[in-house]
KEDO-414964 format. One record per residue (C-alpha): residue number from 1; z, y, x. Coordinates in steps of 0.25 Angstrom, whole numbers, plus 5000, padded with zeros to 4 digits. Layout:
BEGIN
   num      w      v      u
   NUM      Z      Y      X
...
END
This chain:
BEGIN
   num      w      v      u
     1   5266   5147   4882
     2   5259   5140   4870
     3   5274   5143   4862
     4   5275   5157   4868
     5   5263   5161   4863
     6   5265   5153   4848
     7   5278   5162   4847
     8   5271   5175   4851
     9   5260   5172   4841
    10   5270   5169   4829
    11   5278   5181   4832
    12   5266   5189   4833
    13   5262   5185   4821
    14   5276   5187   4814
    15   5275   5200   4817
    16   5261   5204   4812
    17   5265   5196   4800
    18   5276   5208   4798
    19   5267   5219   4802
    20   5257   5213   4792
    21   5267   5212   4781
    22   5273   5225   4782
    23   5259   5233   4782
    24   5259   5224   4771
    25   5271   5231   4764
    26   5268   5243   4768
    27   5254   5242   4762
    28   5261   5237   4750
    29   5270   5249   4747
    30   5259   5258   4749
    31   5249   5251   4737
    32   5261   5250   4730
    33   5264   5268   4731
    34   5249   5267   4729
    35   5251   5262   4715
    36   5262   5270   4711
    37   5254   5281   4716
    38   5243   5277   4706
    39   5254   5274   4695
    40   5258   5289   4697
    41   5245   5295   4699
    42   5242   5289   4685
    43   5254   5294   4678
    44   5251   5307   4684
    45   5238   5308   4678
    46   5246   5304   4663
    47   5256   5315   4665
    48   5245   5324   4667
    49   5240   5321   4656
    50   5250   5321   4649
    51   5255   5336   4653
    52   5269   5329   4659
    53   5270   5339   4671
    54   5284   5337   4676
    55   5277   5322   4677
    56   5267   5325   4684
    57   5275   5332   4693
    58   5284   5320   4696
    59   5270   5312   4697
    60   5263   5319   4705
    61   5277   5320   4715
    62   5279   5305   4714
    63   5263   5305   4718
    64   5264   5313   4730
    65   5277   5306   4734
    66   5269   5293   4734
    67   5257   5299   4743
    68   5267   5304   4753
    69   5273   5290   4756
    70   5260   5284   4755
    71   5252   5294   4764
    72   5247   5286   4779
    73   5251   5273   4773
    74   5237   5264   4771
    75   5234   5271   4785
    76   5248   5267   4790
    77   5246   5254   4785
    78   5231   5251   4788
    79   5237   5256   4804
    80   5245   5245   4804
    81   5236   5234   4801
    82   5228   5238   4812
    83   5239   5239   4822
    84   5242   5225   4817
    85   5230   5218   4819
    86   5228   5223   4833
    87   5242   5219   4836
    88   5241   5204   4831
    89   5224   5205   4839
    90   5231   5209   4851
    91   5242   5197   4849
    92   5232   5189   4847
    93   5223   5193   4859
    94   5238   5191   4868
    95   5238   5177   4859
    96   5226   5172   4864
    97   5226   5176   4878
    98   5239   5169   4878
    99   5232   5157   4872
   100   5220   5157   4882
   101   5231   5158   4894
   102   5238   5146   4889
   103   5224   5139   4886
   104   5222   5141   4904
   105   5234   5137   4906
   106   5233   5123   4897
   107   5220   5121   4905
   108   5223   5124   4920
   109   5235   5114   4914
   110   5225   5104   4909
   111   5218   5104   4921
   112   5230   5104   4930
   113   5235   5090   4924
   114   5217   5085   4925
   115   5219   5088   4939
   116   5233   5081   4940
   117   5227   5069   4932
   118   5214   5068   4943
   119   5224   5067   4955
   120   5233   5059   4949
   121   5220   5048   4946
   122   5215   5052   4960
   123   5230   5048   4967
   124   5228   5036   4960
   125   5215   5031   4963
   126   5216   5035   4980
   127   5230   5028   4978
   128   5219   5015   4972
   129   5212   5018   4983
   130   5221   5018   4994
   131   5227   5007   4988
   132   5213   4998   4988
   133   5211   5004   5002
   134   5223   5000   5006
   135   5220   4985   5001
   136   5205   4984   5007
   137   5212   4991   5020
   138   5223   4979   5019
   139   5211   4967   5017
   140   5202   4972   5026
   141   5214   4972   5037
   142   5215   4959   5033
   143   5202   4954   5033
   144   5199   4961   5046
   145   5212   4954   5052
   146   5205   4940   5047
   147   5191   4943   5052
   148   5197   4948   5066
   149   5204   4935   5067
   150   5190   4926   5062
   151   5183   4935   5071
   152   5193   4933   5083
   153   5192   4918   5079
   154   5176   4919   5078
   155   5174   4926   5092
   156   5184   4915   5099
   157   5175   4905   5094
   158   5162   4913   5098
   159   5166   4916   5111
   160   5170   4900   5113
   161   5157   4897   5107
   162   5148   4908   5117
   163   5157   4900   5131
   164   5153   4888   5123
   165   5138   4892   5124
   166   5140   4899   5137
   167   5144   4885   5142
   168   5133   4879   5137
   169   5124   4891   5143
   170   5130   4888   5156
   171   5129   4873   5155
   172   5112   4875   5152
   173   5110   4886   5162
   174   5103   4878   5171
   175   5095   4869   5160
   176   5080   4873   5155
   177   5080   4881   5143
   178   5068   4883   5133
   179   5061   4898   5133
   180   5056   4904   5121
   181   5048   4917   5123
   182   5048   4925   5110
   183   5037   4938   5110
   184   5030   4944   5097
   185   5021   4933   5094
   186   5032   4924   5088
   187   5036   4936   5079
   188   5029   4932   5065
   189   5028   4948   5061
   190   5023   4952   5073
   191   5013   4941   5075
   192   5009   4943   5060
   193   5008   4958   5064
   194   5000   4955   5076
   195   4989   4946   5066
   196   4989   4956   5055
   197   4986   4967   5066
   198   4978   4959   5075
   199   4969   4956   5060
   200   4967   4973   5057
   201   4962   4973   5074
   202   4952   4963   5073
   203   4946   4969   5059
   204   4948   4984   5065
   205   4941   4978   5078
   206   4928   4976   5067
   207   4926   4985   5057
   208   4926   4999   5064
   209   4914   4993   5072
   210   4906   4989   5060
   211   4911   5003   5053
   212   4907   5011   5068
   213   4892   5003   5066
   214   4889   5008   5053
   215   4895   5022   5055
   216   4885   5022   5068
   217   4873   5018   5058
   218   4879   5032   5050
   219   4880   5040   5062
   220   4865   5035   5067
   221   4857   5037   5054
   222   4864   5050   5050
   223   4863   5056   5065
   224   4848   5052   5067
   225   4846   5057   5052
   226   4853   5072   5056
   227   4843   5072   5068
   228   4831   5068   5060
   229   4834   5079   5052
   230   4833   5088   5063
   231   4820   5084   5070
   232   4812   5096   5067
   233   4825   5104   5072
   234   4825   5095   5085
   235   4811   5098   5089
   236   4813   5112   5087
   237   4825   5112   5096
   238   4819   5105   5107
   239   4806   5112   5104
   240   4813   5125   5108
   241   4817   5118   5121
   242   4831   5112   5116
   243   4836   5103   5128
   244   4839   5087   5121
   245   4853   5087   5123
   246   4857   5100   5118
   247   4849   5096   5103
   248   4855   5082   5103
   249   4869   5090   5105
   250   4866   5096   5092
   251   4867   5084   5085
   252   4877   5076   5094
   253   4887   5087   5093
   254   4884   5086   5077
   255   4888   5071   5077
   256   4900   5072   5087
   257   4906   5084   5076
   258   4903   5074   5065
   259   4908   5061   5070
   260   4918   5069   5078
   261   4925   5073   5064
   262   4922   5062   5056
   263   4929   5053   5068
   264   4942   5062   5069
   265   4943   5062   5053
   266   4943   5045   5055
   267   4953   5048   5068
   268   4964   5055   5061
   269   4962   5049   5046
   270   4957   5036   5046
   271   4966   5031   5059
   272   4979   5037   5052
   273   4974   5031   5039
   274   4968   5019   5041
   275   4981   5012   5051
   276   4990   5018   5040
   277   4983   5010   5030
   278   4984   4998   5036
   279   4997   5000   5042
   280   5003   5002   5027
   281   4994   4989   5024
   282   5002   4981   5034
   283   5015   4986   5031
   284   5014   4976   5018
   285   5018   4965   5029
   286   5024   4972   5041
   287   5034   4983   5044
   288   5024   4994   5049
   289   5023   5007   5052
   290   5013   5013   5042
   291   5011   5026   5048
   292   4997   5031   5055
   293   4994   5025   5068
   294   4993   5035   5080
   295   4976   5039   5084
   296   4973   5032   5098
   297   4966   5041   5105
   298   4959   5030   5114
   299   4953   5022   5101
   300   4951   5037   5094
   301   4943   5042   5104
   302   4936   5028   5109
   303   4935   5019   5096
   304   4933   5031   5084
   305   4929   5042   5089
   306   4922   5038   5100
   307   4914   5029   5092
   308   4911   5037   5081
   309   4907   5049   5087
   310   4901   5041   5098
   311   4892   5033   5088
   312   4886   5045   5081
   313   4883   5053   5093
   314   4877   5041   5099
   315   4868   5042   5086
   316   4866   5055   5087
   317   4865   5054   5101
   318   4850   5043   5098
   319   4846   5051   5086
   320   4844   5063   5092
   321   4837   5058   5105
   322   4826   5051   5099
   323   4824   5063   5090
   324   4823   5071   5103
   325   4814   5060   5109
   326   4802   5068   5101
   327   4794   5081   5104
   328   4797   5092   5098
   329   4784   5092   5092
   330   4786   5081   5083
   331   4801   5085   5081
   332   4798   5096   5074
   333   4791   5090   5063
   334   4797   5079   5055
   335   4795   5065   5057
   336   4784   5059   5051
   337   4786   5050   5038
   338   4787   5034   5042
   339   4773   5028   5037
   340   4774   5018   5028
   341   4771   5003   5030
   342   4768   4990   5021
   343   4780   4984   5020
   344   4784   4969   5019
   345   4787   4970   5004
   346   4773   4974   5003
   347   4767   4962   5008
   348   4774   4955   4996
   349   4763   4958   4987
   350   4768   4950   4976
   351   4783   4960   4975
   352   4775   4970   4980
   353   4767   4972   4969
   354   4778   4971   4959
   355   4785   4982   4964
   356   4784   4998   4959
   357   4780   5010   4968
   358   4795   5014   4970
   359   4800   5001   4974
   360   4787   4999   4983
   361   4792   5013   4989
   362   4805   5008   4991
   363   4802   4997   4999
   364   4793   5004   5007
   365   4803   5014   5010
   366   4815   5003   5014
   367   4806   4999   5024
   368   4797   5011   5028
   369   4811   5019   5035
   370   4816   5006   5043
   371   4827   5013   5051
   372   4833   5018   5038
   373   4833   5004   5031
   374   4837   4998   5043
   375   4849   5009   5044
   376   4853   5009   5029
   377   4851   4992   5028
   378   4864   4993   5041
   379   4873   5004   5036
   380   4872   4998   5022
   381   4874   4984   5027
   382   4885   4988   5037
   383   4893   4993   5027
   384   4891   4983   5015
   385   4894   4973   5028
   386   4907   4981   5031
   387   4910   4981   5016
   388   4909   4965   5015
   389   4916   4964   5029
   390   4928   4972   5023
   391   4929   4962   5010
   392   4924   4949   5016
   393   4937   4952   5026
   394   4945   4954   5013
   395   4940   4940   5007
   396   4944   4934   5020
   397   4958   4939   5021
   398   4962   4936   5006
   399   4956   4924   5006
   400   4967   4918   5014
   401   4974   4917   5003
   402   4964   4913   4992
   403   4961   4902   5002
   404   4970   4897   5008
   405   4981   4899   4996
   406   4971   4895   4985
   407   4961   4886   4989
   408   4968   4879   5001
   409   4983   4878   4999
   410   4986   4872   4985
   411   5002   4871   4987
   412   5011   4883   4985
   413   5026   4878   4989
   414   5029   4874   5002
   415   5043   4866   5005
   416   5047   4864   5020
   417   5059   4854   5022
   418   5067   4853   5035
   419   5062   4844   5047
   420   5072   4834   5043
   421   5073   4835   5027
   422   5076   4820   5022
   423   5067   4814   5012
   424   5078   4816   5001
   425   5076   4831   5003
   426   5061   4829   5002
   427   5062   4821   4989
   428   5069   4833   4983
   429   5059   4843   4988
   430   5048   4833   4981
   431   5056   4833   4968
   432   5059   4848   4968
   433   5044   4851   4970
   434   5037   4841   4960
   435   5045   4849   4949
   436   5038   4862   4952
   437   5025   4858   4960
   438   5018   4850   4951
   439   5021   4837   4959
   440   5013   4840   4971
   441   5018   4842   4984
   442   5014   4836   4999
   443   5023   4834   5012
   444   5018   4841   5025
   445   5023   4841   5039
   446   5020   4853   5045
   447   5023   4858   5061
   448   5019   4870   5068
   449   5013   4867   5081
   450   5003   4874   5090
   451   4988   4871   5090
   452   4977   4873   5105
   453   4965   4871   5106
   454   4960   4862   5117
   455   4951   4868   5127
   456   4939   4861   5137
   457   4941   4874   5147
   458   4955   4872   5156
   459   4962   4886   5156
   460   4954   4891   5145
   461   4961   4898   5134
   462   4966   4889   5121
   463   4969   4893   5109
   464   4983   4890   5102
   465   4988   4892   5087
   466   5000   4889   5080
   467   4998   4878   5068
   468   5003   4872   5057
   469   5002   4856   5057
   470   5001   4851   5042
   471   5005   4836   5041
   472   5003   4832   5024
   473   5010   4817   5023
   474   4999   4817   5013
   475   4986   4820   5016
   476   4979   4813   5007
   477   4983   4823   4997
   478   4985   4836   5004
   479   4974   4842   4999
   480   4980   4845   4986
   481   4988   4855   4994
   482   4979   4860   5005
   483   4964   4860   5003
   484   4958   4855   5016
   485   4945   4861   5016
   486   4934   4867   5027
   487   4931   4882   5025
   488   4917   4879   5026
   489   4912   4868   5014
   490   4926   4867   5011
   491   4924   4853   5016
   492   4936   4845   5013
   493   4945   4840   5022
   494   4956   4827   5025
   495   4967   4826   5034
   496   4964   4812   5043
   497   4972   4807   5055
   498   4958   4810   5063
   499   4961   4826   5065
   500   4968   4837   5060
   501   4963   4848   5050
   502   4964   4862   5054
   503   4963   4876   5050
   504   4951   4883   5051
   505   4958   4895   5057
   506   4964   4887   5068
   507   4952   4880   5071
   508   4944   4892   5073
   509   4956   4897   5084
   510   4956   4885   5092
   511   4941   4883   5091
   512   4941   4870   5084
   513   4933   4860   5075
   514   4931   4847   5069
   515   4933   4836   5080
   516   4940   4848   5091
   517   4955   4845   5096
   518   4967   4855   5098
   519   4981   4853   5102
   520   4995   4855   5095
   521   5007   4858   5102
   522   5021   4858   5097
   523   5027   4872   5094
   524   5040   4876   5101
   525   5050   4887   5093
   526   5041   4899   5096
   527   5028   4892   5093
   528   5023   4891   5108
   529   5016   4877   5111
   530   5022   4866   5117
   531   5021   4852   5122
   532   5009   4844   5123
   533   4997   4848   5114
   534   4992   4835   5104
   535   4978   4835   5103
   536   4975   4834   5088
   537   4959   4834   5082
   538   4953   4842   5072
   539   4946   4833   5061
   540   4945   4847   5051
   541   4945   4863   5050
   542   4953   4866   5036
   543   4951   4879   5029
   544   4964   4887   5032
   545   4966   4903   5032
   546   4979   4903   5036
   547   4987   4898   5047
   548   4984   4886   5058
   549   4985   4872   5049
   550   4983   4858   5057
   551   4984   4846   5047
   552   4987   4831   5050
   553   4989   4820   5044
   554   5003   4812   5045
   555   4995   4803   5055
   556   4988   4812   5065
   557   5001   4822   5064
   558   5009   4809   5069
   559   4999   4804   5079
   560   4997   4818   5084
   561   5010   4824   5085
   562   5017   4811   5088
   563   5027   4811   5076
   564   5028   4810   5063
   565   5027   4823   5052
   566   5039   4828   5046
   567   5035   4831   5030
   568   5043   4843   5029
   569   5033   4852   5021
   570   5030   4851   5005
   571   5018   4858   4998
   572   5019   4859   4984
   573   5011   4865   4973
   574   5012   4878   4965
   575   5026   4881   4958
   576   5018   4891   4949
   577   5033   4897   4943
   578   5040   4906   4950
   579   5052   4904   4946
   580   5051   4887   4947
   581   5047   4891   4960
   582   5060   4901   4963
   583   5069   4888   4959
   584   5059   4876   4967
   585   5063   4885   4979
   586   5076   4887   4977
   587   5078   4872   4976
   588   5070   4866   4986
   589   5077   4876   4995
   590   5091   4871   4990
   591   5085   4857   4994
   592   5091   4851   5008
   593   5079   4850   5019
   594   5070   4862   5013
   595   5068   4874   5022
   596   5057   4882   5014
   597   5050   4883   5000
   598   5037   4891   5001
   599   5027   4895   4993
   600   5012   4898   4996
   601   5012   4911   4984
   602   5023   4917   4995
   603   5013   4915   5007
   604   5001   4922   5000
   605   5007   4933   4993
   606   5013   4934   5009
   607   4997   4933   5013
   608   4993   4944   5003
   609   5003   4953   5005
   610   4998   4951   5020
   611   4983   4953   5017
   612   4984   4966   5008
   613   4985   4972   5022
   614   4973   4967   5027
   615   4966   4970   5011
   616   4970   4985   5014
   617   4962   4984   5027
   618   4952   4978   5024
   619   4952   4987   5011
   620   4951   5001   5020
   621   4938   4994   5028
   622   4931   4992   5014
   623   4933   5004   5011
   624   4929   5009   5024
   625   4915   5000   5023
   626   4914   5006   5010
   627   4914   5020   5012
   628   4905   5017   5025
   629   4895   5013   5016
   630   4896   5023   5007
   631   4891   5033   5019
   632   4880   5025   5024
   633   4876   5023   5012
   634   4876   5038   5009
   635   4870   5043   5024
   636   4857   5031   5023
   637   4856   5038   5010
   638   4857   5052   5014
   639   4849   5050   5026
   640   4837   5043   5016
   641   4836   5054   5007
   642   4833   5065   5016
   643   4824   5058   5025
   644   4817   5056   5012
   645   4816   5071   5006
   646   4802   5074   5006
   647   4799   5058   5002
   648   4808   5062   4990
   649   4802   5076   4989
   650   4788   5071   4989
   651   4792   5060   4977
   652   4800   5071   4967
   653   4785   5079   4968
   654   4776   5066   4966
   655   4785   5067   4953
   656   4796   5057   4955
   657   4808   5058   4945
   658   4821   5059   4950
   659   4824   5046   4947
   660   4815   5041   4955
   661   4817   5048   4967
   662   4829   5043   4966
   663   4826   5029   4966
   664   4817   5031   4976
   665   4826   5034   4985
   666   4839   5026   4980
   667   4831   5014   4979
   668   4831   5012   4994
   669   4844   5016   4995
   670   4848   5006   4986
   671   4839   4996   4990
   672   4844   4997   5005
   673   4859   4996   5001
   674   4856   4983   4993
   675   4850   4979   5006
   676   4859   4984   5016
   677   4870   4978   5007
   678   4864   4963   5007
   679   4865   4965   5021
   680   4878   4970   5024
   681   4884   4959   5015
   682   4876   4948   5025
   683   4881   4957   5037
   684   4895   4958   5030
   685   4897   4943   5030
   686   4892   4942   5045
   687   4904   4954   5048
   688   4915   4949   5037
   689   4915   4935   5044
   690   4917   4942   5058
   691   4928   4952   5054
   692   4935   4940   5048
   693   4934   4932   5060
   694   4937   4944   5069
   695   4950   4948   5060
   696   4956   4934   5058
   697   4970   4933   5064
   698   4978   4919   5069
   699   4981   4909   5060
   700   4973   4916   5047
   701   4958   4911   5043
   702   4952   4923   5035
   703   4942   4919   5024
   704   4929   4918   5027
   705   4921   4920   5015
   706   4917   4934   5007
   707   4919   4936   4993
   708   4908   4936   4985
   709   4915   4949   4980
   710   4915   4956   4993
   711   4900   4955   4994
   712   4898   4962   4981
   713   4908   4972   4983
   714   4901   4975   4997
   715   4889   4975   4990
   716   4891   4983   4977
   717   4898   4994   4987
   718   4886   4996   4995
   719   4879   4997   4982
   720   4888   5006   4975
   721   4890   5015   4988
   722   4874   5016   4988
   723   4873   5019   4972
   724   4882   5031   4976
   725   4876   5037   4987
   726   4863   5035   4979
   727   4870   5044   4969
   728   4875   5053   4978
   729   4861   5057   4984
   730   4854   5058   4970
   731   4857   5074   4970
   732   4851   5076   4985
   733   4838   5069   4980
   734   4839   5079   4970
   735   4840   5089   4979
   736   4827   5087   4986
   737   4815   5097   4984
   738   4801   5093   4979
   739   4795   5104   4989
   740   4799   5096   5001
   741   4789   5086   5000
   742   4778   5099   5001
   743   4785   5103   5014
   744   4776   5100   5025
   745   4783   5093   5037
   746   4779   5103   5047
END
């Protein structure tokens, strides 16, 4: 087509080149007459001139000759060059559609041979793959064939192995057999489960009964303020012939609303929030759900609801009978102003005297209205004692490890060997070890073994824990690594062939002290007692938070237990690099005889990730305590203020400045949170101590000792929240108006 095409364009072109070259000619021979027309035009003209007629005549002859041949020519001509030029623009239209014809063509060709190059690469690679499928199809027959034929081989041999057995069965059908009896208490999680959740119950058990005291105090001083209030209202009421009940309605049906509404927002968001908090706390150790537990309507009804609403209409109830006790005749005026008294203060002439007139009022005042310091001393105090209770238990649980990791146990790397480890086997352990530990390191037997106390009372119930016998081949120098120590005096104590020493935890559980007796039994393999209990003395109680610990010497263990102790267990010192550490396990591991390589850095960062659990809870009760204050505080203060309008109307016209008014009146207020403070810390340390022995669990002493920092947080919050409220009611002093305090009371 390409050639067909080349030839048409070259003959084509041959053609218009002749076409061209003769409207070339032909324009030629036309100049040319056109110059012999000129020639003769200008001869004629000479001849003319001349007076030549008969030349003229031929002239002008030849002149007309000439215009006739030449007549239509350049139109002739000029007609053909355009003639030509739309024949060789349509040859080349036909040309280039030609062209673009065979331009498709080359490209459905082109993409004819792309496809054609695609299959051919695609049928080889499903030929690769067919062929590879093939192979792996061939091998794993193969393979299949040589397992089928191990497997064959295995099941003959499992099947003569289970008639074996079944022999034996049947040769020891009619022998004894040992029992165990495996339920949920064996199961580590779900007893450590049952601990934790046991821990939440006993501090849940506590707390909303000292926060229900102090919302009772709430309920009780605003209810009975609300009625005093109203006295003049009241006599009115029952002046006008107003049956008891159906005014104490009035104001019983305000506090169910009240405490109604306040108890269902507690219902539906705290009982979805505060679970769920916990619940997420938890899942930090456990596989929990951490969704919002379902309301029980029993406990809603009974132990919230039932309580709050029941403890301020009960209030209301008492405030409004002894209001209604009165005659209407004094009901309707207000109650008398409470006369004033010497005080004790006043009897101290020597301070007396020293202090100035607003000081001298405030002190008469603290002690003139008795009933409101008594109130405001408790509320503040409850709360500043809930505050410290809510720390103290803080300091308690973290100090389990701050004690017993850092001022009892001064070893971090624990190597237990096999029963039967050689003393080869213990020499490289002892060589391995000095490398990296500083040299130090003791040899313990240890046994796990069941503990009883021993009671006068046949058939009475005894108390048994499972324990941990330490035995050091040492003792002389065992304190290096164990501080054996009382709690209280942290009096120092040996290990002597007289007694044993025990943890202070397990002495509490089985009652005992210095000089008692308790019995050890051997443990079988699901830790239930057995045999025949040894009677063993207790000659000291060690400080221990966690876990049950009984320590002997070599001696006592032998005389006691009736054989000699097995040193299986190394304590070491700190191996301070991590890495040293990493290649000391790794190689004590490869050592024959060592079962386990521990380190005491695992265990606490096990018993903090544990506690922040607890921390969270305990964080939520704080916080709770805190925000409780903040509204007593704020009600006392409330409640002051406007019992005192016409005291504090009557000082602004005697001339008192702001200022002062404000200190009058703030200065009490302060002075009672300082007070009530002091006392809530020494009620918080009475409470902090029962919650801790009330939340305590099996096998974990809390500490016993407050911080000095929880004491000054308690107290710098009571004083904060106090400094706030104070704040807070400075606009309503100055809201008050000077022309009360003309008012007569009637």
């Amino acid at each position: 087509g390409r050639a067909e095409l080349e030839a048409q364009r070259a003959a084509a072109e041959e053609q218009f080149a002749d076409a061209e070259a003769q409207l070339d000619a032909a324009q030629a021979s036309y100049d040319a007459a056109m110059a012999q027309r000129a020639m003769l035009a200008e001869q004629l003209a000479q001849a003319q001139a001349a007076g030549a007629y008969d030349v003229v005549a031929q002239l002008e002859a030849a002149i007309a000759q000439i215009d006739a041949q030449t007549a239509g020519v350049p139109e002739q001509i000029a007609q053909g060059r355009a003639q030509l030029a739309e024949q060789r623009s349509q040859a080349q239209a036909s040309m280039d559609a030609a062209e673009g014809e065979l331009a498709s063509s080359q490209a459905t060709i082109d993409s004819g041979r792309a496809q054609l190059e695609s299959g051919r690469r695609q049928l080889a690679s499903g030929r690769s793959e067919y062929e590879d499928g093939l192979a792996q199809y061939e091998e794993g027959a193969n393979e299949l064939s040589a397992q089928r034929a191990d497997a064959e081989e295995q099941f003959a041999d499992a099947e003569a192995k289970l008639a074996d057995a079944q022999a034996d069965v049947d040769a020891i059908a009619d022998t004894e057999g040992e029992v165990y009896v495996l339920d949920l208490t064996k199961n580590i999680g779900t007893e450590s489960f049952k601990s934790d959740a046991g821990r939440i119950d006993q501090i849940a058990q506590v707390f909303p009964f000292l926060f229900f005291l102090v919302a009772a105090l709430v309920s009780l001083t605003t209810m009975t303020r609300m009625v005093e209030e109203e006295r003049v209202l009241i006599g009115t009421f029952k002046a006008l012939g107003y049956s008891k009940a159906r005014i104490t309605s009035k104001y019983l049906i305000y506090a169910i609303v009240a405490s109604g509404v306040g108890a269902i927002i507690g219902i539906v968001a705290l009982s979805k929030f505060l679970p769920w908090f916990i619940m997420g706390a938890y899942a930090i150790i456990y596989a929990v759900p951490c969704r919002p537990c379902p309301i029980d309507p029993a406990m809603t009804a009974a132990a919230a609801a039932g309580l709050g609403v029941g403890i301020t209409v009960i209030a209301t109830w008492f405030a409004a009978a002894s209001t209604l006790r009165e005659r209407p005749a004094f009901l309707m005026l207000p109650r008398a102003p409470k006369a004033g008294k010497r005080i004790l203060l006043e009897r101290i002439r020597p301070v007396w005297r020293r202090l100035s007139f607003s000081w001298k009022v405030t002190s008469r005042n603290l002690f003139r209205y008795k009933r409101r310091f008594i109130m405001a001393i408790v509320g503040i105090a409850g709360c500043t004692a809930l505050l410290l209770t809510g720390l103290g238990l803080q300091n308690a649980i973290n100090d389990i490890i701050d004690k017993q990791y850092g001022e009892l146990y001064h070893y971090n790397t624990i190597v237990r060997m096999a029963s039967d480890s050689t003393d080869d086997e213990k020499s490289q352990v002892e060589q391995r070890v000095e490398e990296d530990a500083s040299g130090e390191y003791a040899w313990l037997a240890t046994a796990n073994k069941q503990a009883q106390s021993i009671s006068d009372d046949e058939g009475a119930d005894v108390s048994q824990h499972r324990i941990d016998i330490i035995v050091p081949e040492h003792p002389d120098t065992f304190s290096n690594f164990i501080t054996m120590r009382t709690r209280e005096g942290h009096e120092e104590l040996a290990l002597s062939d007289d007694g044993v020493l025990v943890s202070e935890k397990l002495a509490m559980e089985l009652s005992l002290t210095v000089g008692s007796t308790f019995s050890i039994f051997d443990e079988d393999a699901v830790g239930d007692a057995t045999g025949d209990g040894r009677e063993v003395t207790v000659a000291g109680i060690m400080e221990n938070y966690v876990g049950h610990y009984v320590y002997f010497t070599p001696t006592l263990y032998e005389q006691v237990m009736g054989e000699e102790p097995v040193f299986t267990t190394l304590y070491a010192n700190e191996v301070e690099d991590e890495g040293a550490r990493e290649v000391l396990s790794d190689e004590l591991l490869a050592t024959d005889g060592v079962k386990t390589v521990t380190y005491n850095d695992e265990t606490i960062d096990s018993y903090r990730t544990m506690l922040k659990s607890v921390d969270s809870v305990v964080v939520v009760l704080v916080i709770a305590a805190a925000l409780l204050a903040f509204v007593v505080l704020y009600n006392l203060t409330n409640i002051n203020i406007t019992e005192r309008v016409r005291e504090i109307a009557t000082l602004k016209v005697l001339g008192f400045t702001p200022r002062e008014v404000d200190a009058y009146i703030y200065r009490e207020t302060l002075l009672l949170a300082v007070i009530g403070a002091l006392v809530g810390l020494l009620l918080g340390i009475v409470m902090e101590g029962f919650v801790v022995v009330t939340a305590e669990v099996d096998q974990v002493m809390f500490g016993r000792d407050i911080h000095a920092a929880s004491f000054i947080i308690a107290f710098l919050l009571t004083m904060v929240f106090s400094v706030i409220v104070t704040l807070a009611m400075r606009p309503k002093l100055r809201r008050i108006d000077m022309v009360e305090s003309l008012k007569s009371n009637e």
